[in-house]
C-alpha positions, 0 to 999 in steps of 0.5 A, a space after each residue: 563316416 569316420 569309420 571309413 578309410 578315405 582318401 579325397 583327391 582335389 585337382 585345383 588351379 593355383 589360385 583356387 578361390 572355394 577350396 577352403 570350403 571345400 574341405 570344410 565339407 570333407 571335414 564335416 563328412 570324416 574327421 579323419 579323411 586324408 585329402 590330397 591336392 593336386 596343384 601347379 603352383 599354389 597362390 599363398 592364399 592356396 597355399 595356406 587353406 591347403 595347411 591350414 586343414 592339414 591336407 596334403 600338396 602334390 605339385 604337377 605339370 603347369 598344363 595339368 587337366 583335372 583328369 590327370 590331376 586325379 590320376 596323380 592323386 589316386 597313385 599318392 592315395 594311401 585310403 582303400 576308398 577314393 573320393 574324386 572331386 574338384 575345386 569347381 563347386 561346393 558340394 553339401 557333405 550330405 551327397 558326398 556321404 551317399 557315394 560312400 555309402 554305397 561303397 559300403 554297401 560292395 560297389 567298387 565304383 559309384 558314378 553321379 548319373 545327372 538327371 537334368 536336361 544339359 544346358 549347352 550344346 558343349 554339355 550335350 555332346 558329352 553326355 550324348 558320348 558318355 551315353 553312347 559308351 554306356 550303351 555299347 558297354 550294355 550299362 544302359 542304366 548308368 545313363 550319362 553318369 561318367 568318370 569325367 564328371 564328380 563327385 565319383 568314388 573308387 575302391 583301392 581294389 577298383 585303382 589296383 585293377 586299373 591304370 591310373 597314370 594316364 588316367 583316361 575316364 573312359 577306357 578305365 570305366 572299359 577296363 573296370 566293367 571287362 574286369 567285372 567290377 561293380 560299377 554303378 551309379 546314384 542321381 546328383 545333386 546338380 550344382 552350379 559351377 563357378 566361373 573361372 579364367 578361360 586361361 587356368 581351365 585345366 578341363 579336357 578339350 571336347 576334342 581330348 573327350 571324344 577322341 578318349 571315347 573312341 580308344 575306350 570303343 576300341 578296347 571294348 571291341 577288340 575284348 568283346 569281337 566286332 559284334 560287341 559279343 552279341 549271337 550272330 544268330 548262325 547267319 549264312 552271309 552269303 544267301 543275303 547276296 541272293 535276290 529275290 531267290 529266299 526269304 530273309 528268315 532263311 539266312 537269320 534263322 536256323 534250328 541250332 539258333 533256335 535250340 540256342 535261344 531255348 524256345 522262349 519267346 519264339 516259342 511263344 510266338 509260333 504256338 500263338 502264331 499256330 492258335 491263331 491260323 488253327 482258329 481262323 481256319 475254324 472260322 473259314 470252315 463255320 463260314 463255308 458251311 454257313 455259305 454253303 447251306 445259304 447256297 443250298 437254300 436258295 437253289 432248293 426254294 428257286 426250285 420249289 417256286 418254279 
């Protein structure tokens, strides 16, 4: 990984306790990676694990959240891969190295997809907003990975083609699908994280989350139409105020869907639908004759009998 030009981006509060292991782990992942932290006014025992492994200090906002730590951070990264963390929890240089990894590989984004059931009801109505962006956005398979949660790594060309001051997760994961980035996302390890002062959190409110969302939505809506971009299937919207005059089919169907639709599985469906009508008539005549010859049998032995 010593081979990799990168930049790792840690947010921390001033007195953060687990930083010195922190980047231990990034050293022992590159060597050489640049690691810049993003801090108010760092304690003195801060201040000296932050030059005692040569990382470099950017002062910011007393109120600053880690989102916008990174923000800041990624506008000092001189890498052409970004590595996002935060100095919650330390996490094995192994999993940070499969991120890269697959930044090699031609992935502009790689997001950690957290398998795990969430733990509190604070946790699951984020991961249940960050699986309804994914889904809308049609990334279904990114499941509740998100920008919010790291470790995650960006390319230079995935910061060059975002806005990274504000840095808002949502709308830049918007953004950076719209633009056709490669956008994708590996299982986590998940690690519990340490406590802190309720005081010195600098994580988003659930408030700043969701309302953060909804202007991720609405850029998504107003690039792809009310619909999201989906066929509206040629409806004539009126015949649906008509009651009991047509069937539904005749307002959601037409010809020109269908030749759009090419024919595949509804295509399918009518020759089974017509293959299954053609053998029960088949059935209904064997049965008729068979009824009719029963019929016939009866009246001719009656007849005989008498």
């Amino acid at each position: 990984m010593n081979q990799i030009d990168v930049s790792v981006i840690i947010p921390a509060r001033d007195d953060s306790r687990w930083l010195h292991a922190i980047i231990q782990e990034i050293r022992s992942m590159a060597q050489s990676a640049e690691v810049i932290v993003v801090c108010h006014q760092p304690s003195p025992v801060t201040m000296e694990q932050i030059q005692k492994y040569d990382a470099t200090l950017i002062y910011a906002d007393k109120a600053i959240t880690y989102d916008e730590g990174r923000g800041i951070g990624a506008l000092h990264a001189s890498g052409n891969v970004l590595l996002f963390l935060d100095d919650q929890v330390v996490r094995p240089y192994k999993q940070l190295e499969k991120l890269l990894k697959h930044i090699e590989k031609g992935s502009d984004i790689v997001l950690s997809r957290d398998l795990n059931p969430a733990s509190s009801d604070q946790v699951l109505s984020r991961k249940m907003t960050y699986h309804l962006l994914n889904h809308i956005v049609r990334r279904q398979d990114l499941g509740s990975a998100s920008l919010y949660e790291v470790p995650f790594a960006m390319t230079r060309k995935a910061v060059d083609h975002v806005d990274p001051m504000p840095f808002i997760p949502a709308v830049i994961l918007v953004e950076s699908i719209l633009q056709k980035l490669t956008v994708r996302a590996i299982p986590a390890i998940i690690m519990e994280k340490r406590r802190t002062n309720a005081g010195q959190t600098m994580n988003s409110s659930s408030q700043k989350v969701l309302d953060e969302h909804a202007q991720a939505m609405s850029l998504w809506m107003q690039q792809r139409g009310e619909r999201n971009g989906l066929w509206d299937g040629d409806r004539y919207r009126p015949l649906l105020q008509v009651s009991g005059s047509l069937h539904l089919r005749s307002v959601y169907r037409s010809h020109e869907w269908e030749i759009l639709q090419g024919r595949g599985w509804d295509e399918k469906r009518r020759s089974k639908k017509a293959a299954s009508i053609k053998k029960n008539r088949k059935h209904a005549l064997v049965k008729g004759k068979q009824t009719a010859l029963k019929r016939d049998h009866r009246g001719s032995t009656g007849r005989k009998n008498r």
